[in-house]
C-alpha positions as CSV (number, residue, x, y, z in Angstrom):
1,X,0.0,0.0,0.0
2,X,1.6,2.7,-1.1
3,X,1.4,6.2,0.9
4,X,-1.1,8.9,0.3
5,X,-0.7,12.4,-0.8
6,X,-3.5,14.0,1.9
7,X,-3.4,15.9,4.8
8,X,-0.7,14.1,7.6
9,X,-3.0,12.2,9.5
10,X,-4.6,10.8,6.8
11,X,-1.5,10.1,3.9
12,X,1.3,12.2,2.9
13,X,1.6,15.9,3.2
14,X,3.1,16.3,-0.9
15,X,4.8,19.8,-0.2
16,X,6.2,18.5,3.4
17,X,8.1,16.1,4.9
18,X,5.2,13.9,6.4
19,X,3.9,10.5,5.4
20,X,1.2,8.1,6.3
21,X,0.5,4.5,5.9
22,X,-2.5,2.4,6.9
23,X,-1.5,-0.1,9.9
24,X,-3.2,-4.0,10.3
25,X,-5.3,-1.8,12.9
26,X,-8.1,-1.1,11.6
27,X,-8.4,3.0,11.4
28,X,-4.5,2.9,12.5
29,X,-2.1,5.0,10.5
30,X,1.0,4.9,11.2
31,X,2.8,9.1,10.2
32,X,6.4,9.1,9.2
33,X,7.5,12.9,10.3
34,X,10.7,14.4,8.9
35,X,12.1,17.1,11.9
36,X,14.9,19.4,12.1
37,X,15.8,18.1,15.3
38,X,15.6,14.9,17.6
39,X,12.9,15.4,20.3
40,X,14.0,12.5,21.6
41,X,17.3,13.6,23.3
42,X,18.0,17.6,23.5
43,X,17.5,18.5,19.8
44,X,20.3,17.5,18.1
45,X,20.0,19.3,15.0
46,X,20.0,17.9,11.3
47,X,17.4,16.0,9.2
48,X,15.7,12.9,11.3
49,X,12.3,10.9,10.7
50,X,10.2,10.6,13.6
51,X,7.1,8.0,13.7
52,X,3.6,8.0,15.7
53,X,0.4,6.6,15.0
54,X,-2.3,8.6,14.7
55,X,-4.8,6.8,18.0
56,X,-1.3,6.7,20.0
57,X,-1.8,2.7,20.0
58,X,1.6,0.5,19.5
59,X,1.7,0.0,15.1
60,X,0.8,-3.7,13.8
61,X,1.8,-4.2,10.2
62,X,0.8,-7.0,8.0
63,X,3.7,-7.9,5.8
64,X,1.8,-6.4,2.6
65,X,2.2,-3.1,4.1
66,X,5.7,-2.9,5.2
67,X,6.8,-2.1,1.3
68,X,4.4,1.0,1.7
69,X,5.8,1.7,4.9
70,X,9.2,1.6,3.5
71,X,8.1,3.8,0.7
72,X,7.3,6.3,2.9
73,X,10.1,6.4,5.3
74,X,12.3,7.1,2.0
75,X,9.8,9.7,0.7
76,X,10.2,11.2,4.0
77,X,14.0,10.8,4.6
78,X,14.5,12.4,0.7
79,X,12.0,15.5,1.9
80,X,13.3,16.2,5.0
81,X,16.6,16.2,3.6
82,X,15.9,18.7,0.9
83,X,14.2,20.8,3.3
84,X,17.7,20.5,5.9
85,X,20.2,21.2,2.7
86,X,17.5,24.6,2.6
87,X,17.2,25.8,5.6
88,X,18.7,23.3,8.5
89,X,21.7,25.7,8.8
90,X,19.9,28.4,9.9
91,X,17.5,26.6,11.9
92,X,20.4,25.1,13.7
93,X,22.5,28.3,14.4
94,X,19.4,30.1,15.2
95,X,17.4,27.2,17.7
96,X,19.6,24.3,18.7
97,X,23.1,25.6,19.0
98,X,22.2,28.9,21.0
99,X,20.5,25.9,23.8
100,X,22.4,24.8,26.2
101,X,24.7,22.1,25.9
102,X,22.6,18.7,26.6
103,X,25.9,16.8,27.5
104,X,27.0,19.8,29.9
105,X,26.6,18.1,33.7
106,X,25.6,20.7,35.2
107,X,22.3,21.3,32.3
108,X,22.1,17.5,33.0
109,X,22.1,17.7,36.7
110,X,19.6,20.6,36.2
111,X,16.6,18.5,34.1
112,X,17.3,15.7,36.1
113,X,16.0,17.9,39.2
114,X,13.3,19.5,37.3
115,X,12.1,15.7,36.2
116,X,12.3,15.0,40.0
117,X,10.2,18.4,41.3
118,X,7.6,17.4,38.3
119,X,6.9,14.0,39.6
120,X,7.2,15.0,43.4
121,X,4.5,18.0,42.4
122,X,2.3,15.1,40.5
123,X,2.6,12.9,43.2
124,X,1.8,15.3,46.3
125,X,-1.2,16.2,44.4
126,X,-2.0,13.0,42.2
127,X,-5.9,12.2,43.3
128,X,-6.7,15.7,42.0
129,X,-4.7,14.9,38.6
130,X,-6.6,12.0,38.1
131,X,-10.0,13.9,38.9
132,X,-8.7,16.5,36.7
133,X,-7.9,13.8,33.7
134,X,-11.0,12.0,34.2
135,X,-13.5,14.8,34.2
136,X,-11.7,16.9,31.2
137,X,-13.7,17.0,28.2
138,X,-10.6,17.2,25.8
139,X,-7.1,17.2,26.2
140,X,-6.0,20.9,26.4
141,X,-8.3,21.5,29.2
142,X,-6.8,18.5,31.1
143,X,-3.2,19.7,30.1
144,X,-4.0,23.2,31.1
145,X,-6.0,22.2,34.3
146,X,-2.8,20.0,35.8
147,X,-0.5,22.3,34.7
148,X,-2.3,25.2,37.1
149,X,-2.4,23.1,38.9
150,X,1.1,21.7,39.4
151,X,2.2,25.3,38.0
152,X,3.6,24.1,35.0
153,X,3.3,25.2,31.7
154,X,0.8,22.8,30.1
155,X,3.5,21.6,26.8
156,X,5.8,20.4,30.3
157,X,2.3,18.7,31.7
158,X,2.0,16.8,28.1
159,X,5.7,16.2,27.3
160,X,6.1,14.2,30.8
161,X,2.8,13.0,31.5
162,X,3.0,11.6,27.9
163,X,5.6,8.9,29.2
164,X,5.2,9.2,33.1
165,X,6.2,5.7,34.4
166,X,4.4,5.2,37.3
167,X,6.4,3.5,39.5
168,X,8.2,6.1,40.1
169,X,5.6,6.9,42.8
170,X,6.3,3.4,45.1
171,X,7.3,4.3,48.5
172,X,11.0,3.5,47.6
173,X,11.4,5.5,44.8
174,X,9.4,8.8,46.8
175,X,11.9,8.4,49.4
176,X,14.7,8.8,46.9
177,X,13.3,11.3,45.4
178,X,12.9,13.5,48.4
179,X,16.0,12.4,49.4
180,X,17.6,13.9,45.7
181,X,15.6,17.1,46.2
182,X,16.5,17.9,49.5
183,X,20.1,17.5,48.6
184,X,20.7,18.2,44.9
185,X,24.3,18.7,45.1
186,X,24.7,15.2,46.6
């Protein structure tokens, strides 16, 4: 099955460096995304292909389909590309390398503690979170609600609630937490 040229969600964006390909789940597409930078890590900059389904379910191929999906990977890849030899210099002098250094310890040292005060703030306040999540009738208002809440800005609310592991609320791992916090040159 080869990749459509519609809007992202539903095929290929033709003038961008998107793709989409039907999954073996029914109503599932799976969208190849060409970025300027890895969100992954701490933006390191130059072309890269990011994938995501459109329901946010785990992707199931069938074998026909993995032909389309490698079609579209290398659509993708060859458009994201383009659009780096373009404009990724500029996008990279004026965005990524005027960051901070990801690898610097003391930046490290610094998300590392603003990951801990996140989850100690979601934890100290977690049964209104969940009322919050539950009763929300979208998604921004349950991102904007927690991150009040947990005065945050709501893109911080989504980009760790997103991949929150939860066991990082067991009695054990509070204790080192609070322990981390307390003493965050230790």
């Amino acid at each position: 099955m080869r990749p459509d040229d519609s809007a992202p969600e539903d095929g290929t964006d033709a003038e961008g460096a998107t793709a989409a390909v039907e999954t073996g789940r029914r109503g599932q597409r799976l969208i190849c995304e060409g970025w300027f930078a890895s969100h992954a890590d701490s933006g390191t900059p130059g072309p890269h292909v990011h994938l995501r389904t459109s329901d946010g379910q785990d992707p199931v191929l069938r074998t026909d389909q993995v032909p389309g999906l490698a079609e579209a990977l290398s659509v993708v890849a060859e458009r994201i590309e383009r659009m780096w030899e373009a404009d990724g210099g500029e996008y990279a002098e004026e965005i990524v390398l005027r960051s901070p250094d990801p690898q610097d310890p003391e930046v490290s040292r610094q998300r590392s503690l603003e990951r801990l005060r996140f989850t100690q703030r979601l934890a100290e306040n977690l049964p209104e979170v969940i009322r919050l999540l539950t009763r929300a009738s979208s998604t921004d208002e349950a991102l904007v609600d927690i991150g009040a809440l947990l005065g945050v800005d709501e893109a911080e609310v989504m980009v760790r609630l997103a991949r929150f592991d939860l066991l990082t609320l067991t009695s054990a791992a509070t204790e080192r937490r609070l322990h981390l916090l307390a003493e965050p040159e230790a």
